[in-house]
C-alpha positions in Angstrom: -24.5 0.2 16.6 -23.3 -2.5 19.1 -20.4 -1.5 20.6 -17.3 -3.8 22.0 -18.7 -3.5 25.9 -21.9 -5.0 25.0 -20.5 -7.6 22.7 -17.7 -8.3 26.4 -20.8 -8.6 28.1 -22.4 -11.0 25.7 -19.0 -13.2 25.7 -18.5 -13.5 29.3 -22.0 -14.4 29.8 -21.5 -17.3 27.6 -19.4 -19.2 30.4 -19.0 -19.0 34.4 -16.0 -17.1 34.0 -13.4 -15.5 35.9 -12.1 -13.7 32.6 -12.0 -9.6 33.0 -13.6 -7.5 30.5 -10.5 -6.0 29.4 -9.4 -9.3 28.6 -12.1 -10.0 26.4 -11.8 -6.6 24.9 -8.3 -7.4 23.7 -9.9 -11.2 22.6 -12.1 -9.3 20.4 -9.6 -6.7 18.8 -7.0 -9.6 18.3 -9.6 -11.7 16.3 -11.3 -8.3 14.6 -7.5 -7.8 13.3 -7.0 -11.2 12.2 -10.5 -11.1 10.3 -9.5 -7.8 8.2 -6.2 -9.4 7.6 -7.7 -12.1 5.5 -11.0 -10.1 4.0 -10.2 -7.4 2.0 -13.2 -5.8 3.7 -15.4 -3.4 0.9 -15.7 -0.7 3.8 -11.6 -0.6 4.4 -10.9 0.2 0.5 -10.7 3.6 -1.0 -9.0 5.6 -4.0 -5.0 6.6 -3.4 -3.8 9.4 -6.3 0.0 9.8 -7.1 1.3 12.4 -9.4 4.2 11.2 -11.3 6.8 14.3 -11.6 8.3 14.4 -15.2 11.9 13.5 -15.5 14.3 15.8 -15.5 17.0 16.8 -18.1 15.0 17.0 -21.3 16.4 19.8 -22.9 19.2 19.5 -24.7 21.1 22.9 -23.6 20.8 21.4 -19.9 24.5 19.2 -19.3 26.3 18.2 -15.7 29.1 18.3 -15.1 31.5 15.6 -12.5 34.3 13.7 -11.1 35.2 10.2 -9.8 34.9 10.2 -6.1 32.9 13.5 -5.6 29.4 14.4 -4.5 29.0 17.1 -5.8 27.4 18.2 -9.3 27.4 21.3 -11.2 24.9 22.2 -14.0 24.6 24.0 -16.9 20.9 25.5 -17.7 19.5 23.6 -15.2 17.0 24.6 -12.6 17.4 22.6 -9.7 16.4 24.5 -7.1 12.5 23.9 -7.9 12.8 20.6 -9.1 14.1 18.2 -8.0 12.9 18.6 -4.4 15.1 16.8 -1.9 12.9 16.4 1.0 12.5 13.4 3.4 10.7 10.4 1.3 11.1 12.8 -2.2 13.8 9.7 -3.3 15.3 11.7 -6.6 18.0 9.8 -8.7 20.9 11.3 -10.8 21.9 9.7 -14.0 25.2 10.6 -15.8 26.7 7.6 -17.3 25.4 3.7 -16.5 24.6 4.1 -12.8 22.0 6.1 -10.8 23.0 8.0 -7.8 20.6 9.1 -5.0 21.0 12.9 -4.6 21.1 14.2 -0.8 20.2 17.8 -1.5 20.0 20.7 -4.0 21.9 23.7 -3.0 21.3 25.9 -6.2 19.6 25.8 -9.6 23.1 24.7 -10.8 24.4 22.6 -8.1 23.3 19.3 -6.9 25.0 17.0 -4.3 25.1 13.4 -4.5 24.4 11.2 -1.6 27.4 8.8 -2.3 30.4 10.0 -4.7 30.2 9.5 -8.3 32.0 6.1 -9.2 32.7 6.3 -12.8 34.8 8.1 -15.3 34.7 11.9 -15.3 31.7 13.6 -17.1 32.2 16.9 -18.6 29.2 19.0 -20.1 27.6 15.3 -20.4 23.8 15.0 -20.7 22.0 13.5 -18.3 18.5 12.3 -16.3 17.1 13.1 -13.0 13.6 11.1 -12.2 11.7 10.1 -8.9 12.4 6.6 -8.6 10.0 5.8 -5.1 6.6 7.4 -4.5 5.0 7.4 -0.9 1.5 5.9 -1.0 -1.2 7.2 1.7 -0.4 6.7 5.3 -2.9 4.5 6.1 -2.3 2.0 3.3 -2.0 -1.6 4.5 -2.5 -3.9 1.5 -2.5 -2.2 -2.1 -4.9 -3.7 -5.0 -4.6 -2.2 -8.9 -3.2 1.3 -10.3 -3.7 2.9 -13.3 -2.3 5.6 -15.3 -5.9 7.4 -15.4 -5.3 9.2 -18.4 -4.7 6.8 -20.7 -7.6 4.2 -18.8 -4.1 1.9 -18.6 -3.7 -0.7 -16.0 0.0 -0.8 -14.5 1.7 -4.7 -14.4 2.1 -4.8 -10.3 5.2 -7.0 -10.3 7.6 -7.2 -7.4 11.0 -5.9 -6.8 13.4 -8.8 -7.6 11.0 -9.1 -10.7 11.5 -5.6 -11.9 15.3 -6.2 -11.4 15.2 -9.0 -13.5 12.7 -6.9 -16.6 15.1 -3.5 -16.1 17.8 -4.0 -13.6 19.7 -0.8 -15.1 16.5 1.1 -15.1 17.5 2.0 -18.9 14.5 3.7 -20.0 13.2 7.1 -19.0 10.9 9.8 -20.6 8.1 6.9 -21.4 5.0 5.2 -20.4 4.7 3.6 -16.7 4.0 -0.4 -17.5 5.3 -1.8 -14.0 4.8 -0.9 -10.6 6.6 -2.5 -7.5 6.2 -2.2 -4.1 9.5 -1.2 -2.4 9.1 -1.0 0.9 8.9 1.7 3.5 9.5 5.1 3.1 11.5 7.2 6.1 8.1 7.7 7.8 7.8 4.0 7.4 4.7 4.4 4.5 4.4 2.1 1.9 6.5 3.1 -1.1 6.4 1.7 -4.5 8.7 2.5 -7.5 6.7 3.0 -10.6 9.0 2.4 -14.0 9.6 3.7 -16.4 9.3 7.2 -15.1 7.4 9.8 -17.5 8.2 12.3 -19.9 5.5 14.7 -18.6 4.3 14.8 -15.4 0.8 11.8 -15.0 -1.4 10.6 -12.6 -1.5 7.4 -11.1 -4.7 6.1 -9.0 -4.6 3.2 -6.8 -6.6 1.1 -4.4 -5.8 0.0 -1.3 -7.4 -1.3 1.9 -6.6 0.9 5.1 -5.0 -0.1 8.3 -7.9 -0.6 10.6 -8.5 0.6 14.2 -7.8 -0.6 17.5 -11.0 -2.1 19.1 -11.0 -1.5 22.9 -14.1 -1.0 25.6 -15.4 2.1 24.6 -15.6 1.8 20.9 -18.4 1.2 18.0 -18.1 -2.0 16.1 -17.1 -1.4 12.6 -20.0 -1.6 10.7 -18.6 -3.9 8.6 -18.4 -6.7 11.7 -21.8 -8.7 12.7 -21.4 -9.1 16.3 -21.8 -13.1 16.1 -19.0 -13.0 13.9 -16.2 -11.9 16.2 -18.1 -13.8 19.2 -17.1 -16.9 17.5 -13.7 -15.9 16.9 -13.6 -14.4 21.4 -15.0 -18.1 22.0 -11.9 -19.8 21.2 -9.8 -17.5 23.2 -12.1 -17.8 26.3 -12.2 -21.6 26.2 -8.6 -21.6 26.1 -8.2 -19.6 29.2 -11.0 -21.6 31.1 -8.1 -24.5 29.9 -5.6 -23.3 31.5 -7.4 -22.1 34.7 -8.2 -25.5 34.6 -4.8 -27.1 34.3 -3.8 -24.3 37.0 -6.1 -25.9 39.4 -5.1 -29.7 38.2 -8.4 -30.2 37.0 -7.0 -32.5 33.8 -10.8 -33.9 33.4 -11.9 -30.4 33.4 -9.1 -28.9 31.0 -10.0 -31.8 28.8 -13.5 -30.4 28.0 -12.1 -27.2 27.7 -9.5 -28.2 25.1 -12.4 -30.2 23.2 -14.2 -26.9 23.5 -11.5 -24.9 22.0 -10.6 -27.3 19.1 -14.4 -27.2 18.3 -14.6 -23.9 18.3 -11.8 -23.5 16.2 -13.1 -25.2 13.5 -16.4 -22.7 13.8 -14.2 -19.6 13.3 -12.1 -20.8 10.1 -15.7 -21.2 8.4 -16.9 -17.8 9.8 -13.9 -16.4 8.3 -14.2 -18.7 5.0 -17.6 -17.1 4.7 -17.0 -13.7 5.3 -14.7 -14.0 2.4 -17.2 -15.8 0.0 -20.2 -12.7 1.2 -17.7 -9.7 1.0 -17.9 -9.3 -3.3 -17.4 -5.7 -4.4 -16.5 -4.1 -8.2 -13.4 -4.9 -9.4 -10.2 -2.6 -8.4 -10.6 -1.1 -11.7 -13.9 -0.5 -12.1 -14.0 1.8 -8.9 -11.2 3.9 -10.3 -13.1 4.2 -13.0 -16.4 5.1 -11.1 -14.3 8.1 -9.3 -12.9 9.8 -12.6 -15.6 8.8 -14.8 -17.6 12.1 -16.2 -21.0 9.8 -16.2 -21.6 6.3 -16.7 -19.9 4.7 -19.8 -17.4 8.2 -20.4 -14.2 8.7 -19.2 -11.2 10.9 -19.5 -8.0 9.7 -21.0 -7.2 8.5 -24.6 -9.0 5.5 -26.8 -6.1 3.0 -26.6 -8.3 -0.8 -27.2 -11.6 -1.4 -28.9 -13.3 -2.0 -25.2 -12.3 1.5 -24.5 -14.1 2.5 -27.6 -17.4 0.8 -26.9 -17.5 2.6 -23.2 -16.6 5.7 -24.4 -19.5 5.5 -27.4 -22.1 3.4 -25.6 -25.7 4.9 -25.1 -26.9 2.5 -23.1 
């Protein structure tokens, strides 16, 4: 495969230039990186899996117990110190009355602390919820596609935060089916994070797609295979006839810059339709349809409960 030396050679020997190869190297991983940002590239996108822990406080012999202005929460019948688990990115929320609290850590199966203080009327013996309102997604997630809950073949409604505020801004419901999902952010290793509502009675399994943060591009690397050479030349062109532009302007050469400018501008023009057509060539399956290719037993059968007629002509097709 080419690699990015060969394509610096290629670039520079396009104009008498006084450009450095490490120059051009950077040229070509600057316009490589602005490519993949607008082409959800076929060779960047995989399969992400999430396991949605059940909620917790189900059983009806399990109560809490708390205060206005404290942190801290006792439990009856509870067992805590397995579940929830408190650590970095785990986002666990506590529900005793309207509001949910974010709990800082677990000190026994019976004792919980709260990562502000409880700010409503006292709870005694009280029922109560405890779900895991943010998930984590892979670490090298950069722009996310569909998810499903696999085993019921059910697509989730990606909306964004301020409009799942707006559908469940108390976050009422718990112990059902995930409809939404949201992305929230950055978790505290700064992954993407997404809050997936509402949270389920038993524990599920969520798969995604998403398209991975590409590489750096320097001297001694492969072109992705992904990248015809030509491509990114045409992008490298624009950025070389701007510095021969400048050079010239540096030297008060104005005729000279002129050409370069025209050069540029031209060139321009030739990289928005290289980038327009990588767009049109780059057709893959749907988001779906790959998830479904990954669990699927064999073509046409999948796992999961028949919940539409579709469903029921791909699980019973024998075609």
């Amino acid at each position: 495969m080419p690699t990015v030396s060969e394509l610096v050679r290629d670039v520079l020997a396009s104009v008498a230039t006084d450009a450095t190869g490490v120059a051009a190297a950077k040229w070509i991983d600057n316009r490589y990186q602005e490519m993949v940002g607008k082409v959800k590239f076929r060779s960047l996108r995989s399969i992400g899996e999430l396991q949605l822990p059940k909620v917790v406080g189900n059983d009806d012999d399990d109560t809490v117990t708390t205060t206005r202005d404290s942190t801290a929460v006792s439990g009856t019948s509870t067992t805590w110190e397995t579940t929830p688990t408190t650590s970095p990115g785990a986002y666990w929320y506590f529900k005793a009355s309207s509001a949910w609290y974010n709990i800082s850590s677990v000190t026994d199966n019976t004792n919980l602390v709260l990562t502000t203080a409880f700010s409503e009327d006292a709870v005694s013996a009280g029922t109560y919820k405890i779900v895991k309102r943010y998930h984590p997604l892979a670490s090298t997630a950069r722009r996310l596609g569909s998810f499903m809950l696999t085993r019921l073949f059910k697509e989730l409604q990606s909306v964004s935060e301020t409009e799942l505020n707006l559908i469940a801004p108390g976050r009422i419901l718990t112990d059902n089916i995930p409809n939404y999902v949201a992305l929230s952010g950055h978790d505290a290793s700064d992954y993407l994070q997404v809050e997936i509502y509402p949270p389920p009675k038993l524990s599920e399994i969520i798969h995604y797609i998403y398209w991975k943060i590409p590489s750096t591009l320097s001297l001694g690397t492969t072109l992705p295979l992904m990248i015809d050479p030509y491509t990114l030349k045409e992008g490298v062109l624009v950025d070389l006839y701007r510095f021969e532009k400048a050079a010239a302007l540096r030297a008060g050469n104005v005729e000279i810059a002129g050409h370069w400018g025209n050069e540029e501008a031209r060139q321009r023009t030739i990289w928005r339709k290289v980038i327009n057509d990588a767009i049109r060539s780059d057709r893959g399956v749907d988001d779906i349809t790959m998830i479904l290719d990954m669990i699927s037993n064999r073509r046409g059968r999948y796992d999961g409960d028949i919940t539409t007629a579709r469903e029921d002509r791909l699980i019973n097709w024998n075609g």
